[in-house]
C-alpha positions as CSV (number, residue, x, y, z in Angstrom):
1,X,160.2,-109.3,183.5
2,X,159.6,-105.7,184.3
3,X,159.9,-104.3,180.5
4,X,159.2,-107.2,178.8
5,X,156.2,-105.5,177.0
6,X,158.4,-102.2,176.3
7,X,161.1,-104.3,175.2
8,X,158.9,-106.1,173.3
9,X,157.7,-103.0,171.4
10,X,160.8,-102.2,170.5
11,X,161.7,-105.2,168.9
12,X,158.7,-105.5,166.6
13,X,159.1,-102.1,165.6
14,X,162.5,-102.5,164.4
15,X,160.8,-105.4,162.4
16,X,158.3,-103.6,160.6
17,X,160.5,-103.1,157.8
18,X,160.0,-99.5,157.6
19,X,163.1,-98.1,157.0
20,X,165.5,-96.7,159.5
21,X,164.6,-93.0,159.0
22,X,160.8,-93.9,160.1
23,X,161.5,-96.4,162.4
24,X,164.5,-95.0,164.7
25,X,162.7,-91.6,165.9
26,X,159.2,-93.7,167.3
27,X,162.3,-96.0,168.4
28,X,164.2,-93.2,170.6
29,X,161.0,-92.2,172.0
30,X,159.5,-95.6,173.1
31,X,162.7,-96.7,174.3
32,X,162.1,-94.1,177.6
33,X,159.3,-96.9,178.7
34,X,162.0,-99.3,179.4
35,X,165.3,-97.2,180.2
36,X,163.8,-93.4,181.7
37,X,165.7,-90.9,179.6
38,X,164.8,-88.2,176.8
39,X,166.3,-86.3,174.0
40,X,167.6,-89.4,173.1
41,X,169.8,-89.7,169.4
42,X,171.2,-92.0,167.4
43,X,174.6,-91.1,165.6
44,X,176.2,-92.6,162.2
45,X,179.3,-92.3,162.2
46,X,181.8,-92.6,158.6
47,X,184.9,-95.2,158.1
48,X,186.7,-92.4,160.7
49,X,184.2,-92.6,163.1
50,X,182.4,-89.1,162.4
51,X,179.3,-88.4,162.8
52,X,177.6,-87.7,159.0
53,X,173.8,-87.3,160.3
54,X,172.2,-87.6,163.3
55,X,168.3,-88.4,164.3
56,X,166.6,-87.0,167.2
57,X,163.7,-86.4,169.0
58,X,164.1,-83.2,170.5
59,X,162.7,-80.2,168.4
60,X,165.2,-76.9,168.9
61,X,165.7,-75.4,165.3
62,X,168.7,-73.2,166.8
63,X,170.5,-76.6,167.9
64,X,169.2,-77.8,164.8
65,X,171.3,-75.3,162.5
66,X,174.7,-75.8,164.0
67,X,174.5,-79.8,164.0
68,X,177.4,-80.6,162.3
69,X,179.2,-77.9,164.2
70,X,177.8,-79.5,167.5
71,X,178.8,-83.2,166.6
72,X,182.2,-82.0,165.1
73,X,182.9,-80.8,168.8
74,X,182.0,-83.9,170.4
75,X,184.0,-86.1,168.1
76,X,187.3,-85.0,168.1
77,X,189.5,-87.4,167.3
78,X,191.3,-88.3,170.3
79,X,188.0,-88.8,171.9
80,X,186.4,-90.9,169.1
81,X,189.7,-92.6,169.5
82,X,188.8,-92.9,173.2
83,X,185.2,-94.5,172.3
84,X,186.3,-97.7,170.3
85,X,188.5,-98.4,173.0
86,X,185.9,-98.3,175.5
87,X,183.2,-100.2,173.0
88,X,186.0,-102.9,172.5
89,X,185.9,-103.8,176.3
90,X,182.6,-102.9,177.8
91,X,180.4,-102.5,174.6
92,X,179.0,-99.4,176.6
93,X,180.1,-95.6,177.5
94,X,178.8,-93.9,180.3
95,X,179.3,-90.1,181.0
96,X,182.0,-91.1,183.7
97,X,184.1,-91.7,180.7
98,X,182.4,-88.9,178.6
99,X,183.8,-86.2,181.1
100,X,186.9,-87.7,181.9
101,X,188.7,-84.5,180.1
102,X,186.4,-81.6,181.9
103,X,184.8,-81.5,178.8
104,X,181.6,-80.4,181.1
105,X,183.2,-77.6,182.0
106,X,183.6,-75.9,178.5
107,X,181.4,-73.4,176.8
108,X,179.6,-76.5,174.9
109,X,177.9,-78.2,177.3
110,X,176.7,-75.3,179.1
111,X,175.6,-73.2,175.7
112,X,174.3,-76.5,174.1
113,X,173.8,-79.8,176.1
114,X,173.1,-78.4,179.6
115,X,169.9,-76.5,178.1
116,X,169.1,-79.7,176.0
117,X,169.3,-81.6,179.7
118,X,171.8,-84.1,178.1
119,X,174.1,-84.6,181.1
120,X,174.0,-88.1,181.9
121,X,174.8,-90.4,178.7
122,X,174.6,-94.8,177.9
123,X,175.8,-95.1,174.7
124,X,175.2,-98.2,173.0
125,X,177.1,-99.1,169.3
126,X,175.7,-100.7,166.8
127,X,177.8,-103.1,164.7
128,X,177.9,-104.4,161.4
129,X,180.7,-106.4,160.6
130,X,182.1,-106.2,163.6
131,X,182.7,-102.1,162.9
132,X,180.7,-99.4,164.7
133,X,177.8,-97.9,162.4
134,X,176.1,-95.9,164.7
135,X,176.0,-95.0,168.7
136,X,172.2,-95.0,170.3
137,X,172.9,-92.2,172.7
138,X,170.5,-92.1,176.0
139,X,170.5,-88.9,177.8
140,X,169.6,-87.5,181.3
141,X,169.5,-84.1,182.4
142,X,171.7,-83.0,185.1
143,X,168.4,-83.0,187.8
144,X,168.6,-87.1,187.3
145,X,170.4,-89.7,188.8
146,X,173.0,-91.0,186.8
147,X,172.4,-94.7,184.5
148,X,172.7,-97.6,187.0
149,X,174.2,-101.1,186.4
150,X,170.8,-102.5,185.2
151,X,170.2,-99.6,183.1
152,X,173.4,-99.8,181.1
153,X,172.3,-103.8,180.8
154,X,169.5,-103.1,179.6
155,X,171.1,-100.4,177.2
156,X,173.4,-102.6,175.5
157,X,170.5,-105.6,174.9
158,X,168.8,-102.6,172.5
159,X,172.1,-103.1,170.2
160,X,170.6,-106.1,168.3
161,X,166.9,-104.4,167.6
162,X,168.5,-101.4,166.1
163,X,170.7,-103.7,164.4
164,X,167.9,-105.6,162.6
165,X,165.8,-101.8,162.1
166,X,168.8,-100.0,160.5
167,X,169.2,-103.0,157.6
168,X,165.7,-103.5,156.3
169,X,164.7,-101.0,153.4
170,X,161.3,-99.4,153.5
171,X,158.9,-101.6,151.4
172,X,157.6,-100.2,147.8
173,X,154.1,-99.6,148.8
174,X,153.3,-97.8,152.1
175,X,149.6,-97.5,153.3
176,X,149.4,-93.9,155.2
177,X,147.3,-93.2,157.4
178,X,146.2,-89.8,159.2
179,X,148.4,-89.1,161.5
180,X,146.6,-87.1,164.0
181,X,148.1,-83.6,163.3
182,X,147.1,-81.2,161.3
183,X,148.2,-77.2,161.5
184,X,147.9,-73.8,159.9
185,X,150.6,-71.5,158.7
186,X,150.2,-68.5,157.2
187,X,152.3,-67.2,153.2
188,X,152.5,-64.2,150.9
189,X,151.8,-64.7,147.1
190,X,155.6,-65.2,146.4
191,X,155.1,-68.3,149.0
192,X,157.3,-66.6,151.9
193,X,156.2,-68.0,155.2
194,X,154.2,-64.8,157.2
195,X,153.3,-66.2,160.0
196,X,153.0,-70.3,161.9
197,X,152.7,-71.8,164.7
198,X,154.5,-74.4,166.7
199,X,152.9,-77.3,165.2
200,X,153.0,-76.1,161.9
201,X,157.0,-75.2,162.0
202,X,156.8,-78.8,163.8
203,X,155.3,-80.2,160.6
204,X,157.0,-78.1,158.1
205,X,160.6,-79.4,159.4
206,X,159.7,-83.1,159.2
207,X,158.2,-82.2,155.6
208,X,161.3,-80.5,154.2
209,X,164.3,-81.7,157.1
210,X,165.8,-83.9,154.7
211,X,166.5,-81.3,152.3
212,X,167.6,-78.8,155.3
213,X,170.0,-81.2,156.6
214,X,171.7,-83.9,154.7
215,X,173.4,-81.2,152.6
216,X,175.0,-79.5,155.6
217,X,173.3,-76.6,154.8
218,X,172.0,-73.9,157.7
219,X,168.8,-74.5,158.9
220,X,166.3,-72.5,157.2
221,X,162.6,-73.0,157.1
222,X,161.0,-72.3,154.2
223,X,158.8,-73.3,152.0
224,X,159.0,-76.3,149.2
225,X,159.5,-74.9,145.2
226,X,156.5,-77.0,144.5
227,X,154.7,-75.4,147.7
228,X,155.8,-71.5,146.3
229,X,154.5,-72.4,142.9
230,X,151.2,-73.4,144.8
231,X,151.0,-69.9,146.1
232,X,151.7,-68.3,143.2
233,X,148.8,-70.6,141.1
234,X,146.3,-69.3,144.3
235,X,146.8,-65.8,143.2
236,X,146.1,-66.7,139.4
237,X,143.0,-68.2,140.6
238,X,141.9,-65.4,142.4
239,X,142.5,-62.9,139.1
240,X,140.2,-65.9,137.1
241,X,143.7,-67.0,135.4
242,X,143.5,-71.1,134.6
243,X,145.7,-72.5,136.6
244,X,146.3,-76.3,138.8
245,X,144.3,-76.9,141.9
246,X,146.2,-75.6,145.2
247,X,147.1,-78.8,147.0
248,X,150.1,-80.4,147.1
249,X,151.8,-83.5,148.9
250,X,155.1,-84.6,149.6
251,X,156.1,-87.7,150.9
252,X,159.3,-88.5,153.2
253,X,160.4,-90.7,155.5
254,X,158.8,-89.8,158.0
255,X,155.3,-89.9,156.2
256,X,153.5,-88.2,153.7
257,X,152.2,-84.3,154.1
258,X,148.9,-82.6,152.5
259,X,149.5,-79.1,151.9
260,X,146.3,-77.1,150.9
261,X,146.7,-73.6,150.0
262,X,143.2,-71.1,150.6
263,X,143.0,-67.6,150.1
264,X,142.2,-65.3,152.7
265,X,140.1,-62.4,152.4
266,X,141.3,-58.9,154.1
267,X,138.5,-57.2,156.0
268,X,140.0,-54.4,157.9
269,X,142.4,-53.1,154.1
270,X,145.7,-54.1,155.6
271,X,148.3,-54.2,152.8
272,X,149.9,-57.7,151.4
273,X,147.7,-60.6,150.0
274,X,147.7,-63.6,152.1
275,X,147.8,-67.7,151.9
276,X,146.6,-69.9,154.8
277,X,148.1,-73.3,154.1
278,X,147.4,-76.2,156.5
279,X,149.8,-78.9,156.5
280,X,148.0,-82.4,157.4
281,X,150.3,-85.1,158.3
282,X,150.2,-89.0,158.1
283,X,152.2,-91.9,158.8
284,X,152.7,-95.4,157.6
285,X,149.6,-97.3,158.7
286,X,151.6,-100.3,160.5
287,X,153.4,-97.6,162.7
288,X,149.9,-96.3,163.4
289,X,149.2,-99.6,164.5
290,X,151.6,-100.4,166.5
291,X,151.6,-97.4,168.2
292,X,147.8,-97.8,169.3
293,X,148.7,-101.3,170.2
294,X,151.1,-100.6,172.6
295,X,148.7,-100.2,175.4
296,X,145.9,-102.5,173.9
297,X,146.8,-104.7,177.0
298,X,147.0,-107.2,173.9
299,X,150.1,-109.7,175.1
300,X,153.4,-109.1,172.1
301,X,151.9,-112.1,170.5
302,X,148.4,-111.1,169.8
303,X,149.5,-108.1,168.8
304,X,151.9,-109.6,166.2
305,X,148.7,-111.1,165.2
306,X,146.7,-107.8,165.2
307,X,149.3,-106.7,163.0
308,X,149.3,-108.5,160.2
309,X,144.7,-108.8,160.4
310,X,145.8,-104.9,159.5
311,X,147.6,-105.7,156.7
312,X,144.8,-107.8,155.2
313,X,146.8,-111.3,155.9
314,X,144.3,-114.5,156.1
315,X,144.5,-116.6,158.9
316,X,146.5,-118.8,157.3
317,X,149.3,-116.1,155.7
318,X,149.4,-115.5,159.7
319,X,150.5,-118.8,160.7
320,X,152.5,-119.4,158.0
321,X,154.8,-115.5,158.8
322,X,154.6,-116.1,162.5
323,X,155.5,-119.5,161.9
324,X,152.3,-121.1,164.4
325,X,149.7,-122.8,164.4
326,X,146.0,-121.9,162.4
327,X,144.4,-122.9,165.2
328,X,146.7,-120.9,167.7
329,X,146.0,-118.2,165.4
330,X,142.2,-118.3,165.2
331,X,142.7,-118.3,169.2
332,X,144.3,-115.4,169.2
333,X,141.8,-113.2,166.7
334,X,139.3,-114.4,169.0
335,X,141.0,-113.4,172.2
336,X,141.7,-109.7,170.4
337,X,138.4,-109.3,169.7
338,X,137.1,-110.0,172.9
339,X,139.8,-107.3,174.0
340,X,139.1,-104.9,171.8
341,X,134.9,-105.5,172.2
342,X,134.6,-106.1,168.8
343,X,132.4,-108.3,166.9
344,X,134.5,-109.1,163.8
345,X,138.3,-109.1,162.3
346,X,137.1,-106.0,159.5
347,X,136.5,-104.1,162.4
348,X,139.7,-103.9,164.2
349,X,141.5,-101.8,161.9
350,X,139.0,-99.3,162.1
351,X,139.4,-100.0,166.1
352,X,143.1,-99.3,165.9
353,X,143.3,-95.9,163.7
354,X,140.9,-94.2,165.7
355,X,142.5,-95.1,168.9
356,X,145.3,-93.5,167.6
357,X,144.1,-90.0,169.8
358,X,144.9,-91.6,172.6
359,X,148.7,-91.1,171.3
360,X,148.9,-87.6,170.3
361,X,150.4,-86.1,173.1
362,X,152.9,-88.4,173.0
363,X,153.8,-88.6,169.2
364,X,157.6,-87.5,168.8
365,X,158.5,-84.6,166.4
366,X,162.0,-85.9,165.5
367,X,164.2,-84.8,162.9
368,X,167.2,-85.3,160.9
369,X,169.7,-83.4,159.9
């Protein structure tokens, strides 16, 4: 099968066990290797079937301020009433029904979902308890051809994964590990952002988004308290006043965030004191993983197997969780290793964190809000 691998993917990600709010934004990403789309989302929706957050992976902080505005115009009533009908009898909606009422010709979709080249749409529901949870909405831009037959297919066999993904709980313990980026932004003494850059506004809205967003507030970047205290303590330090060492971190679902705060030395008398704080992010070490894995060439199998040699399993704990054989297994470590040109098992973590590069331009910024 064509996306057998990609579909693959999908699946095992949704069974990391990572929690929802990790898993589903690698998820709306590496779902455009088996159904071509982008600035994908996933929707959950309340008892009345309203949206109460959504998760993207498309980074516009304007579109980002005015989400509940946005979703409270796409759900009106009649049309959510419109979409449970549709679910009940095809388990899909396509944009055919989506624009049944003009509703492309309003000042919406030109000010908001034109720009955001969402024109085409599959949305898939997700059940539980034979009740809609949440809508998986893929999206094309106007440019594209609209979803064919196989695609919509294809988009209603992704129900299960996210199914599975959106009921596990993230374990206790998490191993991080680095997660390729790391920016710059620049703060005043009182810890007011100065100046930053893409990445770093990037990386400072996945730090702080859940805070931003699940209240309802506006969208407003700025700093965390603990992050202005940090700034504060720097300009102690520099007046030889005692005070805590100026790093800080903050962990999130989507991965834990190293912020350390240096001062910076004027040379030219301009006014203002000045912070440069870089932000260094990482992610759980099995998403890490998995992500280098995806092009390892490794067949979903071995890399099932790969998987848990990360995680420090024995041969045996293998067999035993992927319910084969020890000798099946010790085939497959041997086969990986002759993949990956290693010599030993210790080594292939190692392998598989600093292929991780190979990644980075592909890594999604997503957020929640």
């Amino acid at each position: 099968m064509k996306h057998s691998k990609s579909m693959a993917y999908l699946r095992q990600l949704c069974c990391l066990g990572l929690g929802k709010d990790t898993v589903i934004p690698e998820f709306l990403d590496a779902v455009r290797d088996v159904i071509p789309s982008n600035n994908n989302l996933l929707t959950r929706l309340d008892e009345n079937g309203v949206p109460v957050e959504v998760i993207i992976n498309l980074f516009l902080p304007d579109i980002i301020s005015s989400a509940r505005r946005i979703a409270s115009l796409i759900y009106t009533s009649e049309r959510v009433r419109l979409f449970n009908q549709v679910f009940k009898i095809n388990h899909i909606l396509t944009e055919e029904i989506f624009y049944a009422d003009k509703f492309c010709r309003n000042d919406f979709y030109h000010l908001v979902l034109k720009p955001c080249e969402q024109h085409y749409y599959v949305l898939v529901p997700i059940y539980l308890n034979r009740k809609i949870v949440e809508v998986l909405w893929l999206c094309r831009p106007i440019s594209d051809k609209p979803f064919n037959k196989k695609e919509q297919k294809l988009g209603a066999q992704l129900s299960p994964y996210l199914n599975h993904a959106l009921q596990k709980r993230p374990d206790a313990e998490i191993s991080y590990a680095d997660g390729g980026l790391t920016s710059l932004l620049i703060a005043n003494t009182q810890g007011e952002i100065v100046y930053l850059g893409q990445d770093a506004e990037r990386l400072l809205t996945l730090a702080t988004q859940l805070q931003c967003f699940k209240g309802g507030e506006r969208y407003k970047l700025r700093l965390p308290p603990a992050l202005v205290n940090l700034c504060r303590n720097l300009d102690g330090i520099f007046r030889g006043q005692p005070a805590m060492p100026p790093s800080f971190t903050l962990t999130n679902p989507r991965g834990r965030f190293v912020f350390s705060a240096y001062w910076l030395n004027k040379l030219n008398r301009e006014p203002g004191k000045l912070i440069g704080i870089t932000i260094q992010h990482q992610e759980p070490q099995d998403l890490v993983v998995m992500r280098a894995l995806k092009d390892s060439g490794l067949s979903p199998v071995q890399q099932q197997v790969c998987l848990c040699v990360t995680q420090g399993l024995s041969n045996e704990q293998i067999g035993k969780k992927l319910s084969i054989r020890l000798s099946t297994v010790k085939d497959h470590v041997h086969k990986i290793l002759t993949r990956l040109s290693l010599q030993n098992r210790n080594e292939i973590v190692i392998k598989l964190l600093d292929s991780r590069a190979l990644h980075r331009d592909t890594k999604p910024y997503s957020q929640l809000f």
